[in-house]
Backbone bond lengths (Angstrom), bond angles and torsions (degrees), N, CA, C in turn:
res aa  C-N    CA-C-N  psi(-1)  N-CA   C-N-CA  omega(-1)  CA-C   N-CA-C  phi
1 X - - - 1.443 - - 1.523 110.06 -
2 X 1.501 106.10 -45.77 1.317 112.97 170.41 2.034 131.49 -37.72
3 X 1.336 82.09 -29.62 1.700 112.46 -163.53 1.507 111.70 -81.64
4 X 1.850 102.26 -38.12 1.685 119.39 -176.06 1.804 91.59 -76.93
5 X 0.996 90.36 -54.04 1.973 89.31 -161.15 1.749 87.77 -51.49
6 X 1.317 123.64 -69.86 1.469 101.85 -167.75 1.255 127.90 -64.34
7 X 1.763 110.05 -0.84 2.162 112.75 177.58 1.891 80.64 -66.62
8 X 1.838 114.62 -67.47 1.331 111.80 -143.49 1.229 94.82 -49.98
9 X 1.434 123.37 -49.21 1.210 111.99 -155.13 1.943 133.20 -76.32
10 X 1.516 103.30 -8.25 1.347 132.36 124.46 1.825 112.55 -6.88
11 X 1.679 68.32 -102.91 1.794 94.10 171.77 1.255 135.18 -17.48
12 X 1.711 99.57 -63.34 1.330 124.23 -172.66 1.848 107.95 -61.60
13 X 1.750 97.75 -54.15 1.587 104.52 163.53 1.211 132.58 -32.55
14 X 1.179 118.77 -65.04 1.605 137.34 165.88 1.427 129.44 -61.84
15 X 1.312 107.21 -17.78 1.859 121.26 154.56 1.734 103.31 -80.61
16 X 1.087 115.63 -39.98 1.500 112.71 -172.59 1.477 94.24 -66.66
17 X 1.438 123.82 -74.11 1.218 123.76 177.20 1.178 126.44 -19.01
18 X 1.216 122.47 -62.11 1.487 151.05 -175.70 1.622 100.91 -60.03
19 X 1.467 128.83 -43.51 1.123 113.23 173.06 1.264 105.26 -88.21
20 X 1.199 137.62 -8.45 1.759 121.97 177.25 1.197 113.29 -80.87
21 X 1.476 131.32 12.46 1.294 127.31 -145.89 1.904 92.55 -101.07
22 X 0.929 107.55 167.15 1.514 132.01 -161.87 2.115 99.47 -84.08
23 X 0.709 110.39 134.72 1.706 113.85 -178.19 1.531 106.66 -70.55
24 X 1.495 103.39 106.10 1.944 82.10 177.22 1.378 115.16 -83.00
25 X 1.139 142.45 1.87 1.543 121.28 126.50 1.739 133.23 -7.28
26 X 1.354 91.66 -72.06 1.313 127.92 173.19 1.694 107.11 -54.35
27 X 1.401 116.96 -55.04 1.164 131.18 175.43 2.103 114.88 -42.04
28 X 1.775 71.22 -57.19 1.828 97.65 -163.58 1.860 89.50 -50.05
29 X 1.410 128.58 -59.54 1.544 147.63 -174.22 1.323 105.00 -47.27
30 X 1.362 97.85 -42.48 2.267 88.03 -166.80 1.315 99.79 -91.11
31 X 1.742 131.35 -25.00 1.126 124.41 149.07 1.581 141.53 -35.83
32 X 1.660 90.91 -43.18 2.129 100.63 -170.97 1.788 97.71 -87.71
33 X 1.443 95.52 -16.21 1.613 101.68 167.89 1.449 139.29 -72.55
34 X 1.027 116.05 -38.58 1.562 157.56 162.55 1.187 90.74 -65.74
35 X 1.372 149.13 -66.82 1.910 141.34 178.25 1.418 88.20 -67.63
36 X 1.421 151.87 -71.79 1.552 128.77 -161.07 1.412 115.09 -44.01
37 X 1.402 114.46 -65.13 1.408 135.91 164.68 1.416 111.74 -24.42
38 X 1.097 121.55 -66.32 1.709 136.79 -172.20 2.143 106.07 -62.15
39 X 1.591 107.42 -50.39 1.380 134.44 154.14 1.842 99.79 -24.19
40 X 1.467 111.51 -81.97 1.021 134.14 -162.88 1.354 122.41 -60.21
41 X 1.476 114.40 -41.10 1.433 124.71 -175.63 2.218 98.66 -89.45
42 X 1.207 118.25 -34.54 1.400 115.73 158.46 1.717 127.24 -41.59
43 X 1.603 98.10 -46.61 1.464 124.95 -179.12 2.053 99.84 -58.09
44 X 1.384 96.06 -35.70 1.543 98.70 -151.96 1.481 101.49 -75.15
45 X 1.711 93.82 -43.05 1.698 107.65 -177.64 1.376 115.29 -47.68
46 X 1.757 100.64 -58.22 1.848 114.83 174.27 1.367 125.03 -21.84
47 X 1.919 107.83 -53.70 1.314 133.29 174.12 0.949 146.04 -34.92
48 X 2.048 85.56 -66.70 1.860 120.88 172.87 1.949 101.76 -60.83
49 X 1.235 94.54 -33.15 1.876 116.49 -177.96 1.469 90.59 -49.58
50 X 1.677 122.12 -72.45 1.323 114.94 -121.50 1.566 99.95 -101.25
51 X 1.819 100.72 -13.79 1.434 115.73 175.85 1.714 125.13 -76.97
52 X 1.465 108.50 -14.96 1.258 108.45 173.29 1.594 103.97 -103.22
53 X 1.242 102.85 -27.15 2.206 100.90 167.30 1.376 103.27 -57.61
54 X 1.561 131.92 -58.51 1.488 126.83 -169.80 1.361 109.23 -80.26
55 X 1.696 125.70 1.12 1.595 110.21 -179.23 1.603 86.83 -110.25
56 X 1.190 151.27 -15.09 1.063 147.34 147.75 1.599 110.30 -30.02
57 X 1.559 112.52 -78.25 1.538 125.69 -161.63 1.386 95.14 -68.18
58 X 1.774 139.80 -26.86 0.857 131.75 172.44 1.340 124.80 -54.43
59 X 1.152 103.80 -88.80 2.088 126.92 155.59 1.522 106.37 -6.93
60 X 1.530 101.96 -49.76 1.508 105.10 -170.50 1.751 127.93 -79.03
61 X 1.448 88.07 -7.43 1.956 108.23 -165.80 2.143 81.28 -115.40
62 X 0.660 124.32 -24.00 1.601 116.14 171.34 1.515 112.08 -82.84
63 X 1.366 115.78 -32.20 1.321 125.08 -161.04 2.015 96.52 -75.20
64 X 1.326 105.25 -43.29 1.403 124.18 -176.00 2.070 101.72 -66.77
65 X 1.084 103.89 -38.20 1.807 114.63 -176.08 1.336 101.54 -73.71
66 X 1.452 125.84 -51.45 1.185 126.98 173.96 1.343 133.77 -64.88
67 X 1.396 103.54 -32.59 1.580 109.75 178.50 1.680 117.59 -64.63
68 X 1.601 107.11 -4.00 1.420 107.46 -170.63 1.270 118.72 -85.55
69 X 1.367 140.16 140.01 1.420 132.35 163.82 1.891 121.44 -73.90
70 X 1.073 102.28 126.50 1.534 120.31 171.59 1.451 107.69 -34.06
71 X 1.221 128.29 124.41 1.375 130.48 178.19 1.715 112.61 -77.94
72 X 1.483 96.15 -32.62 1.520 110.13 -176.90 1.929 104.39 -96.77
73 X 1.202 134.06 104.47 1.577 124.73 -160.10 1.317 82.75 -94.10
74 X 1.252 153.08 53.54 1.228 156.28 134.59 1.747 98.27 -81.78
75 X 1.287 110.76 -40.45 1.484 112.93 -164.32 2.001 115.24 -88.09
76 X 1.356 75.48 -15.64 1.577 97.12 176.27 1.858 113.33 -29.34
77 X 1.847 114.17 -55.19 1.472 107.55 167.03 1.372 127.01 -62.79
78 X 1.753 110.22 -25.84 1.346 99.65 -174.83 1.772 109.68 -73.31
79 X 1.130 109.98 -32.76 1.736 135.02 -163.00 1.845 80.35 -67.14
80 X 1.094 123.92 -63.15 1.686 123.94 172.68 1.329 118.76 -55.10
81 X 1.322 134.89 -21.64 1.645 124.88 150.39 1.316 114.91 -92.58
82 X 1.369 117.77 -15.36 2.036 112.77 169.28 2.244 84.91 -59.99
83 X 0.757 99.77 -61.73 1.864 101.20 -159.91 1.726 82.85 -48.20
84 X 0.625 102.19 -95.02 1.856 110.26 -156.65 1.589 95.45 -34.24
85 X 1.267 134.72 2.25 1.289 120.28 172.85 1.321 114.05 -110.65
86 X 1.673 116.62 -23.55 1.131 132.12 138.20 1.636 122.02 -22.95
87 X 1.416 103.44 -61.90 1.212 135.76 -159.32 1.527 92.43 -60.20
88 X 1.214 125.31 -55.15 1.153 127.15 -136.37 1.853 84.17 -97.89
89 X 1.153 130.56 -70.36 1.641 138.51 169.11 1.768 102.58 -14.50
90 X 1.268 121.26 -59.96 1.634 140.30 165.29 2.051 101.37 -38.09
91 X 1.172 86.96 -74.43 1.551 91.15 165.28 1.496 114.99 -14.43
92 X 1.388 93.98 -88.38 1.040 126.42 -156.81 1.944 112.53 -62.41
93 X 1.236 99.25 -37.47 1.946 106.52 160.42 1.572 109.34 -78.46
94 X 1.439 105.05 -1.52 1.550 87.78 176.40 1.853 107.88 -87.92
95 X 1.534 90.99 -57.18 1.329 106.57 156.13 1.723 133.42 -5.64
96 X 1.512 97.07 -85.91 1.203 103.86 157.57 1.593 132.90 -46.93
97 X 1.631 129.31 -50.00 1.349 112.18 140.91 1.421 131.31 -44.11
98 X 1.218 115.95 -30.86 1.590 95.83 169.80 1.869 115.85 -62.01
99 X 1.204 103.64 -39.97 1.357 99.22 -161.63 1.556 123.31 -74.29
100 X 1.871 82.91 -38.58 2.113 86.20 156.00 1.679 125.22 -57.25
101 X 1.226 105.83 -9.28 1.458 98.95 -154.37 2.025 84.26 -99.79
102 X 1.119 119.27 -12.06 1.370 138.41 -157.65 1.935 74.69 -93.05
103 X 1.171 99.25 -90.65 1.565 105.41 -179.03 1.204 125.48 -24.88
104 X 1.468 136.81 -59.15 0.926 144.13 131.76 1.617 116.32 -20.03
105 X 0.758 154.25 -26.91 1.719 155.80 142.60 1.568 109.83 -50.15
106 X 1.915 95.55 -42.83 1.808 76.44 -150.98 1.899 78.20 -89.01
107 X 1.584 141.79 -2.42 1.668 125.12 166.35 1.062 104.10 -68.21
108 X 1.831 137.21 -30.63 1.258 124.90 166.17 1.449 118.53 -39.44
109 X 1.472 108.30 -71.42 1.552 108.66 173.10 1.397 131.46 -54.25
110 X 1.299 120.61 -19.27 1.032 133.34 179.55 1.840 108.96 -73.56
111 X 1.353 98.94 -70.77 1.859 97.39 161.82 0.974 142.36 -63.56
112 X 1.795 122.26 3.33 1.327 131.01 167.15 1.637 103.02 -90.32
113 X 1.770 126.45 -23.25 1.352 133.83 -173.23 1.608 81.64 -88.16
114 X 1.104 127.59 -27.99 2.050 105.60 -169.75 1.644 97.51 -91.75
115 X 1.070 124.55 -37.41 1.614 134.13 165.55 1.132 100.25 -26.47
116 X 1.366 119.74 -77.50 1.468 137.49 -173.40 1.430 124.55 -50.98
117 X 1.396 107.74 -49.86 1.686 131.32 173.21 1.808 88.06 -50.40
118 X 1.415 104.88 -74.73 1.730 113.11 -157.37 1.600 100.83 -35.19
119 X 1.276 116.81 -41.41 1.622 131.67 -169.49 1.390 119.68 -58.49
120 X 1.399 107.33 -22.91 1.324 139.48 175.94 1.304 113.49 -64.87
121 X 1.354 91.51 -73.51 1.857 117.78 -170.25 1.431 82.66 -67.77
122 X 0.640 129.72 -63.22 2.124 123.71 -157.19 1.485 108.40 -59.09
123 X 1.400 120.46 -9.82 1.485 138.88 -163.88 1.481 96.10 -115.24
124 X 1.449 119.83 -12.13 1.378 114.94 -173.35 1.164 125.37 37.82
125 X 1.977 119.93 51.58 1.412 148.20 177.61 2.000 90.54 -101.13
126 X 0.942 102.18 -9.10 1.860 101.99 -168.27 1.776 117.73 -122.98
127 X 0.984 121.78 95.12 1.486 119.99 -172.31 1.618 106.49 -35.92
128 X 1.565 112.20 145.63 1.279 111.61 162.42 1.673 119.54 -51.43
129 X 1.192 95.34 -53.05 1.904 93.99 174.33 1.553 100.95 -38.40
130 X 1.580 122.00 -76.67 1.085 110.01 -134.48 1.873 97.33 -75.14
131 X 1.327 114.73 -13.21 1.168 135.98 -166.34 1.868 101.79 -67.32
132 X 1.209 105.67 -15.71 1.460 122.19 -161.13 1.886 102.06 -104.55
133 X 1.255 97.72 -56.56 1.428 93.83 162.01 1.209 140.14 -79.38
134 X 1.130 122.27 5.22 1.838 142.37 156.38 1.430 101.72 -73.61
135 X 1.567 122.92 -49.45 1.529 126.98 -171.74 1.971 109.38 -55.82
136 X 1.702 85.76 -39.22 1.651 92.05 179.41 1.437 119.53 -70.59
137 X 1.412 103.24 -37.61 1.662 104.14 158.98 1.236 114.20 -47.19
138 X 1.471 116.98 -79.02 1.669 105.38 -162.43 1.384 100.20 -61.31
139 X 1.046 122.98 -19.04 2.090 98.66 -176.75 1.858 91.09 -70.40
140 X 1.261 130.30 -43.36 1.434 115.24 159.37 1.289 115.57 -0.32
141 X 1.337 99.53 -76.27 1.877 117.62 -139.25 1.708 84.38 -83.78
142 X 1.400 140.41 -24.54 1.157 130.26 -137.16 1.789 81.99 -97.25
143 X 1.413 96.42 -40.61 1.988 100.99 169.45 1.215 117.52 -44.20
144 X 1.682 110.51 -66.96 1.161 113.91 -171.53 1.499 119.73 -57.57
145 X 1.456 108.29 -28.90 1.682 132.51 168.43 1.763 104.77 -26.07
146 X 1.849 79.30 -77.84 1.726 74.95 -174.64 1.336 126.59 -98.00
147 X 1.176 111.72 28.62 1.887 116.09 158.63 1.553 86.85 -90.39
148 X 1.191 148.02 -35.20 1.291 127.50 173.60 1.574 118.66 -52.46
149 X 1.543 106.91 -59.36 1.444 115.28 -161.03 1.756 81.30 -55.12
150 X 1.503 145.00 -51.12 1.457 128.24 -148.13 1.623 100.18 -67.93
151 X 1.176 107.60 -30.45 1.774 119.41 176.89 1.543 111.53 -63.65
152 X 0.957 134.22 -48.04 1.179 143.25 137.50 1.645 128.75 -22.80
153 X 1.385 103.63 -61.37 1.471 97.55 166.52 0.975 117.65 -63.83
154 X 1.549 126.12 -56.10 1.392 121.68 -167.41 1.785 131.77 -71.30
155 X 1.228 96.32 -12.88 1.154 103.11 155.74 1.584 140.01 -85.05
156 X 1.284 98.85 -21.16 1.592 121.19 163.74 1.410 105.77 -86.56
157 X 0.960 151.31 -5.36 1.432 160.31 133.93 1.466 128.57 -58.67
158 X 0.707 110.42 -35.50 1.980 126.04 -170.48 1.769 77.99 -115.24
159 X 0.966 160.95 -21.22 1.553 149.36 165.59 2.085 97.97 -76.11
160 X 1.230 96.43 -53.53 1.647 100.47 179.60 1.501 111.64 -61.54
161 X 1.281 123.66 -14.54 1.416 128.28 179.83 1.311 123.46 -87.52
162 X 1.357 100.46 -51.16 1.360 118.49 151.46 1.779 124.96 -29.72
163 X 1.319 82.85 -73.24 1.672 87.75 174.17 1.434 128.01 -65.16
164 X 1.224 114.31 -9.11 1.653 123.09 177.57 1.562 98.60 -89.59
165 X 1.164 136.61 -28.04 0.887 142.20 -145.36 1.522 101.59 -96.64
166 X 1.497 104.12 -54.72 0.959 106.89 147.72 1.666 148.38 -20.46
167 X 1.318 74.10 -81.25 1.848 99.68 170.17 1.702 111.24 -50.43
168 X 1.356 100.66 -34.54 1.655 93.41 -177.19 1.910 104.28 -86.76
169 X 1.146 102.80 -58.18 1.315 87.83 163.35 1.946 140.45 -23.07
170 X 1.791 102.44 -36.27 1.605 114.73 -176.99 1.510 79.99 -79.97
171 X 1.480 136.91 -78.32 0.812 140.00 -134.04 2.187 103.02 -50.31
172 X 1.785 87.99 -43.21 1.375 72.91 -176.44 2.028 128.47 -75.82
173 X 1.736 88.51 -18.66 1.547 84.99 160.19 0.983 129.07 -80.90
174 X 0.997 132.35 -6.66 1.769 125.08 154.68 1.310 114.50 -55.36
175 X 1.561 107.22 -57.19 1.325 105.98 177.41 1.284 136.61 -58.73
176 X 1.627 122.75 -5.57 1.298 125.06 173.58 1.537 104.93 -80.88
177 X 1.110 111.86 140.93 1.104 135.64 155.13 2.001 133.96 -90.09
């Protein structure tokens, strides 16, 4: 008798189990999500990386164009709006690193709250339903993610253009004679 009560109760365990278990559907989704996500926030780092290396060498090759005096002091006002346009392009790549680097803070928080969530759902503390409409959220944010990062570039781009443009411009009024 001893032997039946512990088969059913076996049984009974491993049916309970078996239905508490997590949907791998559900699984397969927060998985290909978790690689986009992971994809995406790498992409961002690369960026913030390659955008303060090229606004560095930038800033620094304008800073050298600008610092020069006009040979021709006829040119002296234009050589004084190349700088202030300088000025403002500099700005404006600084800018933009600030705000990635801001962004980048708030994907930190963002993937330590989906970290946590996933821990949930994988623990099957979180219904598949509702487990399903959290997934649609963060694919949300992961959208809105990277229409940011392109906002980001392009404005740190057309600021980096600016300032070269700049910079070549001083460089060549100095050089007139």
């Amino acid at each position: 008798m001893k032997f039946k009560f512990l088969a059913l109760a076996t049984v009974v365990a491993l049916f309970i189990a078996s239905c508490g278990g997590v949907d791998k559907g559900l699984v397969d989704n927060i998985t290909k999500f978790e690689g986009d996500w992971t994809a995406m926030v790498t992409h961002v780092n690369g960026i913030s990386d390659t955008m303060t290396a090229t606004a560095d060498e930038t800033m620094k090759a304008c800073e050298e164009a600008c610092s020069k005096e006009c040979t021709d002091k006829k040119m002296t006002a234009a050589m004084d709006s190349m700088k202030e346009a300088c000025k403002i392009s500099k700005e404006g790549m600084t800018s933009t690193i600030a705000n990635i680097t801001d962004f980048k803070a708030k994907l930190k928080t963002s993937t330590d709250e989906f970290t946590a969530w996933k821990e949930k759902v994988m623990k099957g503390e979180i219904k598949a339903e509702d487990a399903t409409k959290a997934l649609d959220e963060y694919k949300a944010k992961l959208a809105e993610a990277q229409d940011q990062i392109v906002a980001f570039q392009s404005a740190f781009d057309s600021s980096k253009a600016e300032c070269t443009s700049s910079c070549d411009e001083a460089k060549s009024c100095c050089e007139k004679k």
